[in-house]
TORRO-173054 format. One record per residue: residue number from 1; chain; y, z, x of N, C-alpha, C in turn. Coordinates in nm, 4 decimals. Atoms other than C-alpha are relative to their C-alpha. Layout:
N
SITE, num, chaine, n.c2, n.c3, n.c1, ca.c2, ca.c3, ca.c1, c.c2, c.c3, c.c1
SITE, NUM, A, Y, Z, X, Y, Z, X, Y, Z, X .
...
! end
This chain:
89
SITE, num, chaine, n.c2, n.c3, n.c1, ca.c2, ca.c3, ca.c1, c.c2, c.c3, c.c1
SITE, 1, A, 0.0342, 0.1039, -0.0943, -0.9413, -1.0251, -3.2612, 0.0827, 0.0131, 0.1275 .
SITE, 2, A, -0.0881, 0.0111, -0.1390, -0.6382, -1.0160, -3.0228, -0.0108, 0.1546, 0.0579 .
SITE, 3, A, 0.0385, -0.1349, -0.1218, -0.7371, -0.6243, -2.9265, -0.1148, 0.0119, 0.0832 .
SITE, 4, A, 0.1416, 0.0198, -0.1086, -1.0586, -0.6701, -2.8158, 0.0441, -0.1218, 0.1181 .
SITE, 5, A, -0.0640, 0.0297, -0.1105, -0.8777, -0.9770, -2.6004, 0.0655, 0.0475, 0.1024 .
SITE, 6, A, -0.1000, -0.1050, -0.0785, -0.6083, -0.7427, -2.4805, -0.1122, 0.1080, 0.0893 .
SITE, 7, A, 0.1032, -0.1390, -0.1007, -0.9005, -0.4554, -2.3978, -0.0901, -0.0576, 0.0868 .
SITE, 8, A, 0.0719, 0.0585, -0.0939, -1.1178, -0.7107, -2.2506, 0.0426, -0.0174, 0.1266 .
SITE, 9, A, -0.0901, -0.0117, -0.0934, -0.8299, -0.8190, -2.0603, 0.0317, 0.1105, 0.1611 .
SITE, 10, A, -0.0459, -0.0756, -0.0677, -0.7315, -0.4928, -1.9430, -0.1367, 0.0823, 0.1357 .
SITE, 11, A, 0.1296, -0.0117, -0.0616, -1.1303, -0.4308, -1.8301, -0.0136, -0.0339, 0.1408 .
SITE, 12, A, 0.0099, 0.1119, -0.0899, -1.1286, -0.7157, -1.6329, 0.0776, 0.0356, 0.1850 .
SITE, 13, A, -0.1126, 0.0031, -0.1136, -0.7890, -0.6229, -1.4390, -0.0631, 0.1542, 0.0873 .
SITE, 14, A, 0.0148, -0.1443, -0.0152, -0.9074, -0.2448, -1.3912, -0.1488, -0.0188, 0.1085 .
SITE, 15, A, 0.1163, 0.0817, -0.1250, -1.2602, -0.4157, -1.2240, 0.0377, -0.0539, 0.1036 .
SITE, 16, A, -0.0089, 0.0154, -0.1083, -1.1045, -0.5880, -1.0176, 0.0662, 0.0655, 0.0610 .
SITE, 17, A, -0.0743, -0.0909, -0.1155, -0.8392, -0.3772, -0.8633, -0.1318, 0.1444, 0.0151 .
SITE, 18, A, 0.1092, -0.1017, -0.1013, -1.1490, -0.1341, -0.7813, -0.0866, -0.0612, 0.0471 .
SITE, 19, A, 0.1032, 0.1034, -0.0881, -1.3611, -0.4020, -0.6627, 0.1101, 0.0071, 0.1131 .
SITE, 20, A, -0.0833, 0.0212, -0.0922, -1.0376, -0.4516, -0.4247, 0.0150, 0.1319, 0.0646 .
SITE, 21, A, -0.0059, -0.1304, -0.0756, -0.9980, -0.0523, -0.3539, -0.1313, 0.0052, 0.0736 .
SITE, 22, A, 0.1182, -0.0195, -0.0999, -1.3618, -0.0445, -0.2444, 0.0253, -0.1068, 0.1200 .
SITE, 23, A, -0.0266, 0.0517, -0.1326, -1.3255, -0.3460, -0.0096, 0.0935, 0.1063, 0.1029 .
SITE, 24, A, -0.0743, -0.0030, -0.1501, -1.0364, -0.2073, 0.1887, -0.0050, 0.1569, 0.0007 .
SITE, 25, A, 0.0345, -0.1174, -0.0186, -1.1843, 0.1574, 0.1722, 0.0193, 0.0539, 0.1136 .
SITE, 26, A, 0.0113, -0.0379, -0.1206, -1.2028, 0.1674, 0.5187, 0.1407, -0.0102, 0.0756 .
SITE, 27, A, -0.1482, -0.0140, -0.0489, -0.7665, 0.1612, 0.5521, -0.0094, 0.1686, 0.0275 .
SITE, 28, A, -0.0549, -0.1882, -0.1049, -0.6367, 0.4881, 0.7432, 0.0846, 0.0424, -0.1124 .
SITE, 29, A, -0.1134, -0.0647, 0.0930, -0.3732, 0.5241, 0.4570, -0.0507, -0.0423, -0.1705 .
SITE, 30, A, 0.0406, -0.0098, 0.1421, -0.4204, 0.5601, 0.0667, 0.1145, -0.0546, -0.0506 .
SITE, 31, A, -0.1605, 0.0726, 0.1089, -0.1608, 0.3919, -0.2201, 0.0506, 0.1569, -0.0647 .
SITE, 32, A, -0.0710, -0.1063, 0.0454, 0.0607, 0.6790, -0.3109, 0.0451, 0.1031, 0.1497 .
SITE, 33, A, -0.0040, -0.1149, -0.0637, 0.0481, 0.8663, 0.0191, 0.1276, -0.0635, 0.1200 .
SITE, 34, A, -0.1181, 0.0298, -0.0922, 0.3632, 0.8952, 0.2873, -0.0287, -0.0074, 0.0962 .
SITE, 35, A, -0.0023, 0.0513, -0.1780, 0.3855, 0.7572, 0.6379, 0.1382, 0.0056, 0.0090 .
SITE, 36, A, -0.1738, 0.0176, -0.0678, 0.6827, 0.7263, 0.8590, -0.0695, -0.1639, 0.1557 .
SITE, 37, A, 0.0182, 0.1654, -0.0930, 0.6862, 0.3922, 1.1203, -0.0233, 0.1088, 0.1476 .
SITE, 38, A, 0.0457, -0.0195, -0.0877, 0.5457, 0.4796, 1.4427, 0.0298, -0.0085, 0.1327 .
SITE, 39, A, -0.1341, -0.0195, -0.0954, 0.7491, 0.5914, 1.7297, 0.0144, -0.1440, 0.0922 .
SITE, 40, A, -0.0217, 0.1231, -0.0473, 0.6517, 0.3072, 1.9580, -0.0086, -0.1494, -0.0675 .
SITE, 41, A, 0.0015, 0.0913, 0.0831, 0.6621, 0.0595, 1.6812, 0.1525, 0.0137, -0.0924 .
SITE, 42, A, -0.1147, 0.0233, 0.0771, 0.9989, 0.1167, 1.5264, 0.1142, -0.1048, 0.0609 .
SITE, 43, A, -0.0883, 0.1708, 0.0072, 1.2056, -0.1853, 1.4291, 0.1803, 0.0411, 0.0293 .
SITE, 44, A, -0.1690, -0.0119, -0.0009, 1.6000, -0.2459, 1.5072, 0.0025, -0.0416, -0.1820 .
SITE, 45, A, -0.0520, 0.0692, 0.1000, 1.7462, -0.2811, 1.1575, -0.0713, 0.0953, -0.1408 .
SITE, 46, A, 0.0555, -0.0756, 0.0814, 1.5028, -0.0425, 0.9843, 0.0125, 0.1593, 0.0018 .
SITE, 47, A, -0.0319, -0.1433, 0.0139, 1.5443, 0.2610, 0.7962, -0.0969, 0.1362, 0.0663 .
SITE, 48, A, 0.1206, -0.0990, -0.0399, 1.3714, 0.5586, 0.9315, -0.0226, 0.1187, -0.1021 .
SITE, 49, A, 0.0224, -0.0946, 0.0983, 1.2284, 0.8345, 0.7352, -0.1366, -0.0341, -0.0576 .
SITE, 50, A, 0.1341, 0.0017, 0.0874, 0.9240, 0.8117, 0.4454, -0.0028, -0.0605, -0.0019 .
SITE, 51, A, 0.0255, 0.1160, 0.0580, 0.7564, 0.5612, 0.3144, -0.1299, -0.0097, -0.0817 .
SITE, 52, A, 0.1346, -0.0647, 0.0540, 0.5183, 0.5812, 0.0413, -0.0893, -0.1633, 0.0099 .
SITE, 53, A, 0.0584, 0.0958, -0.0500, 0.2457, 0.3150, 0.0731, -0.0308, -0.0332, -0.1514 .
SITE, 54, A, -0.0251, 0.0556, 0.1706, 0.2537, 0.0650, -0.3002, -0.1439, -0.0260, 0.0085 .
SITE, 55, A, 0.1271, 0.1003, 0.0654, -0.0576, -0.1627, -0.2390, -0.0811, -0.0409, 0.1610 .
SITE, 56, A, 0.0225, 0.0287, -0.1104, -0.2797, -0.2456, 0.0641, -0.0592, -0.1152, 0.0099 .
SITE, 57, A, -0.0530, 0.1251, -0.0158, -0.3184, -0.5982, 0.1821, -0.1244, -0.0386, 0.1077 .
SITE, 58, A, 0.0938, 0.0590, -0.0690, -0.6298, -0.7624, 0.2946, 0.0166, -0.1379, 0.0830 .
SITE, 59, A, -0.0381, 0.1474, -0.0873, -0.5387, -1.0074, 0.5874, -0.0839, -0.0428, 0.1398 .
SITE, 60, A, 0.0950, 0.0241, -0.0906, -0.7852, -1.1935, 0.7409, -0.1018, 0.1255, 0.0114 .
SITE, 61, A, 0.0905, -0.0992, 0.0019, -1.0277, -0.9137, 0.8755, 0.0715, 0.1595, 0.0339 .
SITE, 62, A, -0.0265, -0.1356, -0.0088, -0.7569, -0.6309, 0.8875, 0.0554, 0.0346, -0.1442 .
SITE, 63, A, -0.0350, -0.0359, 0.1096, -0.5799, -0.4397, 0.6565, 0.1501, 0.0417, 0.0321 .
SITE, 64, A, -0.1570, -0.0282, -0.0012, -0.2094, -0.4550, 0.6008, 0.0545, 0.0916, -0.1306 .
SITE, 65, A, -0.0759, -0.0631, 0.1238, 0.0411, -0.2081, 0.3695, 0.1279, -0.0619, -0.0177 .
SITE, 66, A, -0.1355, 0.0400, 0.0349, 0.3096, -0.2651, 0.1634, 0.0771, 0.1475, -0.0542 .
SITE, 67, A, -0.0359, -0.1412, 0.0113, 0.5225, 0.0436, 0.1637, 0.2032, -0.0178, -0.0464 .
SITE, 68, A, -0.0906, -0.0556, 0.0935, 0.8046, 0.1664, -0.0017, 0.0977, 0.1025, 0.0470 .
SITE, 69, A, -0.0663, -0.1632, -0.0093, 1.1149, 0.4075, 0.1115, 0.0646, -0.0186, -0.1144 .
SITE, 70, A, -0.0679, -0.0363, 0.0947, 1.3027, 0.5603, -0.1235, 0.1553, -0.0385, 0.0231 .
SITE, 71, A, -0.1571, 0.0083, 0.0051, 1.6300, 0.4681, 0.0255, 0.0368, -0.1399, 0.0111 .
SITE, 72, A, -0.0156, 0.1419, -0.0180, 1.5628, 0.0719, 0.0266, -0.0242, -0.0322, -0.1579 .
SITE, 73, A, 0.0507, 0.0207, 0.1143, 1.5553, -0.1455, -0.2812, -0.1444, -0.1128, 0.0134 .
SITE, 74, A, 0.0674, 0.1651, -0.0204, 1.2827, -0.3974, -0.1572, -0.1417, 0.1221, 0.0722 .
SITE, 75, A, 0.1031, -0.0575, -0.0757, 0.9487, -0.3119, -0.0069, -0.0521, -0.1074, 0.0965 .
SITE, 76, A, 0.0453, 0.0320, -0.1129, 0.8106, -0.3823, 0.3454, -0.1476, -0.0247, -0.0061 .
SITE, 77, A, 0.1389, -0.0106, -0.0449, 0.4853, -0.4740, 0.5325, -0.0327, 0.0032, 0.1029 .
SITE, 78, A, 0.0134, -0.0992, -0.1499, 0.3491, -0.2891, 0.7912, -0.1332, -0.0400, -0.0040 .
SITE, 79, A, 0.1112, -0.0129, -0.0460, 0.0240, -0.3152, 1.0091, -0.0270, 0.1467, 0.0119 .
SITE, 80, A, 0.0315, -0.1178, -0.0324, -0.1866, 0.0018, 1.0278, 0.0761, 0.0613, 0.1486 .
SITE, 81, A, -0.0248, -0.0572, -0.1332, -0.0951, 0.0542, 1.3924, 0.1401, 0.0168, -0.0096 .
SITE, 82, A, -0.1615, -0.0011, 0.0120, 0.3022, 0.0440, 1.3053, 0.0326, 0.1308, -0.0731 .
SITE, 83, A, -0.0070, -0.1287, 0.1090, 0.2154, 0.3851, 1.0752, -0.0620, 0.1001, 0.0652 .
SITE, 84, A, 0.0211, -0.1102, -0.0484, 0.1986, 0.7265, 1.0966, 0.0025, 0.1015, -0.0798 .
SITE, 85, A, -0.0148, -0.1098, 0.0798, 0.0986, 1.0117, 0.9017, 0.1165, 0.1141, 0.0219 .
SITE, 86, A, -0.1040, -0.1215, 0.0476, 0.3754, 1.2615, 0.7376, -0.0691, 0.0710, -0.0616 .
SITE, 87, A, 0.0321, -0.1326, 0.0647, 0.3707, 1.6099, 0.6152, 0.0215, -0.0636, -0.1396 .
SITE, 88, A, -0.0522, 0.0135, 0.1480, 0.3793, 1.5807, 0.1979, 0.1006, 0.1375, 0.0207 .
SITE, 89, A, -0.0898, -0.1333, -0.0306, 0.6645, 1.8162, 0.1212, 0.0002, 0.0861, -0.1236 .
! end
């Protein structure tokens, strides 16, 4: 009884986070892939370097990221226009 809950469950969650990837299909950046902040957009106070992108962020009618460096413990949120494609290495 409680696995078929659990698998139903897990159905459910797996539908919607691709119901949510198709909506914001049309972001410039993918979840897993690296950016760096964007020369005329870089902040006082922020690290520079990578940043891998966690989850992307439907606000209002754009699309915001929540990104990730490796040398912070916390993760940020950036507008598309604040990003910038990196080489993978």
């Amino acid at each position: 009884m409680f696995d078929n809950f659990f698998s139903r469950s897990a159905n459910l969650q797996s539908a919607h986070r691709a119901k949510q990837d198709h909506l914001l299909a049309g972001g410039r950046f993918s979840v897993g892939q690296w950016v760096g902040l964007a020369p005329e957009h870089t902040f006082r106070g922020v690290v520079s370097g990578r940043f891998r992108i966690v989850e992307l962020l439907k606000t209002g009618g754009d699309i915001a990221y929540r990104i990730k460096s490796p040398d912070e413990l916390f993760e940020r949120t950036a507008r598309s226009e604040d990003l910038c494609p990196v080489p993978t290495v």
